[in-house]
N, C-alpha and C positions, 0 to 999 in steps of 0.2 A: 723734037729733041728731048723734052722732057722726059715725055713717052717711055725713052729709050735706055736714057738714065734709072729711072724707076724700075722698069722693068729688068735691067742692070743691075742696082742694087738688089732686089728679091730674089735675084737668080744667085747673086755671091753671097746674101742670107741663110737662102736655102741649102747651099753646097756646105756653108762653114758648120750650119746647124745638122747635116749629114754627118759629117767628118766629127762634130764633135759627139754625135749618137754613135758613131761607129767607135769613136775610141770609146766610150763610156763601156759601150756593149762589150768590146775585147778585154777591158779590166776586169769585166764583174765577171764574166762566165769563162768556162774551159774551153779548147778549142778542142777539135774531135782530134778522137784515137788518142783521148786519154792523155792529151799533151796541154801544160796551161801555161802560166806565166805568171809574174807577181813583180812590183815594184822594190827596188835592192834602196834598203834604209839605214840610217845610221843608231847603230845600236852596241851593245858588248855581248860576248858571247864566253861563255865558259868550257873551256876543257875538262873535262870529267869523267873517271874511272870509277866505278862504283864497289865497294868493299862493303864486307861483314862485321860486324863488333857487339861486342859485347860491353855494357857498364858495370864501372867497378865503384861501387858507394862505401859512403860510412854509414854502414847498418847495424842496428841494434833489435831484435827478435824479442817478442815477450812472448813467451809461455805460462802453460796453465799449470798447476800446481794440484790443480783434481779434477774428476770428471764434469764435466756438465753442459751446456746447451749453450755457447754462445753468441751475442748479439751486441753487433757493435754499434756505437751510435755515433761514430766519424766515419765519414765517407773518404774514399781512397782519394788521395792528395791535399788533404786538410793539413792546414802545419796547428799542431798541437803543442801546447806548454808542458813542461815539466811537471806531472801532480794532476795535469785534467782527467778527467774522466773517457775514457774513449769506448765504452761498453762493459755490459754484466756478464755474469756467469751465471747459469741456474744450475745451482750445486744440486746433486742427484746422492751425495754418502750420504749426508745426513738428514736426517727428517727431521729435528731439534731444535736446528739453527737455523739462522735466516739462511733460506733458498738459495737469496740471491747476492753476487759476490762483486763490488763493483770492483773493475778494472782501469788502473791510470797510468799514463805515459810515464817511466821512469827517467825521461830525457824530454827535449822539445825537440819536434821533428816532424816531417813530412810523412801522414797515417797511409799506409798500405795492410790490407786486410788478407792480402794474397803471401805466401811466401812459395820460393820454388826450389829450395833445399840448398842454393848456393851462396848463402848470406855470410857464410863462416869459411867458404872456400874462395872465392872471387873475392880477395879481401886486396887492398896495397904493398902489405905486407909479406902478402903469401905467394903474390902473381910472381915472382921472380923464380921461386921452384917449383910453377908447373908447367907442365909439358901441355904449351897452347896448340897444337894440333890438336891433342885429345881431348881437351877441354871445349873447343868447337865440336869436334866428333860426338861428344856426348851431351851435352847441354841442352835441354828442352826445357821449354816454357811449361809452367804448370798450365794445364786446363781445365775447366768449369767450373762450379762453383767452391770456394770455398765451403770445406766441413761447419756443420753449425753443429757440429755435436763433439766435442772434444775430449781427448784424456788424458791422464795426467802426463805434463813431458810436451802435448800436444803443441805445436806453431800456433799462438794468439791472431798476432799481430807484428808489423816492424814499423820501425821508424827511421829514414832517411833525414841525414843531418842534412840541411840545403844550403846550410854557411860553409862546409866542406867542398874541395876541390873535387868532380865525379871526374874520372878516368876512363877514357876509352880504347878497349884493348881488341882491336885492328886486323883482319887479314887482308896483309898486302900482299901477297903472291910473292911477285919477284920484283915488285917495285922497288927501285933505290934509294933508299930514305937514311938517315943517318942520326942518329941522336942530337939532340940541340937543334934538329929542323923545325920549321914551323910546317902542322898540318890547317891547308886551309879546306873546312870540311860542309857541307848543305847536309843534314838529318832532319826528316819532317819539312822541308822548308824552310829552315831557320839556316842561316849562314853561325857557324860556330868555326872558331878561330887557337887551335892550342899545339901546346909543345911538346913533341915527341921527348917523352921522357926515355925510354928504351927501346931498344930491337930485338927482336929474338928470332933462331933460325933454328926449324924443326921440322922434320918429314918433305927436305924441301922446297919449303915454302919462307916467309918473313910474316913477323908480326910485330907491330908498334904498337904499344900504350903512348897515350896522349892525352897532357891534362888537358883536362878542359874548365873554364869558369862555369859554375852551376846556371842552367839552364832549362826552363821549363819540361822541353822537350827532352830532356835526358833523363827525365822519368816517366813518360808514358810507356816505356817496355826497356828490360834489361838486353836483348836481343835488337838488333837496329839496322838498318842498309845504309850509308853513309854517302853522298856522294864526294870524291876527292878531288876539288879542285886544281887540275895543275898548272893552268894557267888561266887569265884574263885577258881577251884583246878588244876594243874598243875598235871600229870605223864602218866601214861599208858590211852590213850584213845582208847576206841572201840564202834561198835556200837551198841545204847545201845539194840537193838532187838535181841545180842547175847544173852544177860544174861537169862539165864533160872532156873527153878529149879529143883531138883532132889533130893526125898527121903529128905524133909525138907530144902536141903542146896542149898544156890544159888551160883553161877557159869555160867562157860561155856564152850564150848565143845571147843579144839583147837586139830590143827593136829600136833600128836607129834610121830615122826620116821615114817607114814606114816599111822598112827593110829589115831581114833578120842578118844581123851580122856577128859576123865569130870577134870575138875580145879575148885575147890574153888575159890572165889573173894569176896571182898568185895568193894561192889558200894560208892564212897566217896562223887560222885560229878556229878550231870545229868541234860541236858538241853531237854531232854526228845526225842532227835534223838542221841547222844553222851553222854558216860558216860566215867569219871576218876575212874581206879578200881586197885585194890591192889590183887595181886595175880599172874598175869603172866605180863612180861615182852615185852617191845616194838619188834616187827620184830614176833611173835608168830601170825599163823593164827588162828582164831576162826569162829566159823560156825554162822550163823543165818539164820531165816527162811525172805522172804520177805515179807510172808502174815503175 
């Protein structure tokens, strides 16, 4: 009798440690013809349309006032005081005088070496009488290296005030936004949060300026991809290449007692790889295809 019981218990040993090697095996790998599955978690997902813009600073340009070779000794995004020295000039008119001409921030400000010709047009001021279709239309970043050899008149340097409000000026398409909105926006990664200060409608299209509070990342390039948050949902997230349809009804397939069965759901909230769905519960597998 003992015998039997032993031999009893390693027999339902063995089967339980089957069944749990075979579940382990079906989570971690794909199942053929490119069809897999994955476990539905609780998490939030964002709704997001992605837009162009452009930043609008408080910039100040320093120019050179004669010819010569310059070398700056601030690196791009140093906040500089009023008065420092931010690089020479190796004056080339005169052979007489000292060669060399040092140059100092006329303001405290955040040093850029580079300038892209839009410093005195993409102003706060000025955004209200231009035609922002065009202004996307033509706007390029400068490319390669800054000139080390200057003439008089020539783009030094600018400085970015960082205690200033930066503005981001928007193409929404046909989004419906309305002034006094709040833009909730992701640039670089960084969650940035501001107020649509205007609308404008031109060739078609809408654009929004939106202030924004100064932010690292709203100086790494005047030119930006934004993503536009429009909404947040929070509960059962899975992937959204589960959801399929069946006989009119949308849903998706999950494994339940060792069976694929169809669940109803309803999709509340999708960033178009992840969706927040109502229907089944977190820790529940669902299938979906890869392709």
């Amino acid at each position: 009798m003992r015998r039997n019981k032993t031999t009893l218990f390693f027999a339902a040993a063995a089967a339980a440690l089957l069944t749990l090697t075979f579940a382990a095996a079906v989570h971690s790998f794909p199942r053929s013809g490119g069809e897999s599955f994955a476990m539905a978690r609780e998490g939030t997902v964002r709704e997001t349309v992605f837009v162009r813009g452009l930043f609008i600073y408080d910039e100040t340009v320093v120019t050179t006032a004669e010819n010569g070779t310059f070398t700056a000794e601030a690196a791009d995004g140093d906040l500089v005081a009023a008065g420092e020295r931010c690089g020479a000039l190796r004056r080339l008119s005169d052979l007489f005088s000292d060669p060399v001409k040092e140059i100092a921030a006329p303001c405290s400000g955040l040093f850029f070496r580079r300038t892209d010709g839009w410093e005195a047009i993409l102003t706060r001021e000025r955004v209200a009488s231009l035609d922002p279709a065009a202004v996307f239309r033509l706007y390029a970043p400068a490319e390669g290296e800054p000139a080390s050899f200057l003439r008089a008149g020539d783009d030094c340097f600018k400085l970015i005030d960082p205690k200033k409000d930066v503005f981001f000026l928007a193409d929404i398409g046909a989004m419906d936004v309305a002034r006094g909105d709040t833009a909730d926006l992701v640039i670089g990664g960084e969650d940035l949060r501001g107020g649509i200060e205007a609308v404008y409608g031109a060739e078609g299209r809408r654009f929004a300026l939106i202030r924004l509070t100064p932010s690292e990342v709203c100086y790494a390039s005047r030119a930006a991809e934004a993503g536009w948050v429009l909404q947040r949902r929070r509960g059962t997230v899975i992937d959204a290449a589960a959801v399929t349809e069946r006989r009119g009804e949308i849903g998706v397939y999950c494994e339940k007692k060792g069976k694929r069965t169809f669940c109803p759901v309803s999709v509340l909230c999708s960033d178009g790889k992840n969706c927040v769905v109502l229907g089944i519960n977190p820790g529940e597998f669902v299938f979906f295809s890869k392709s």
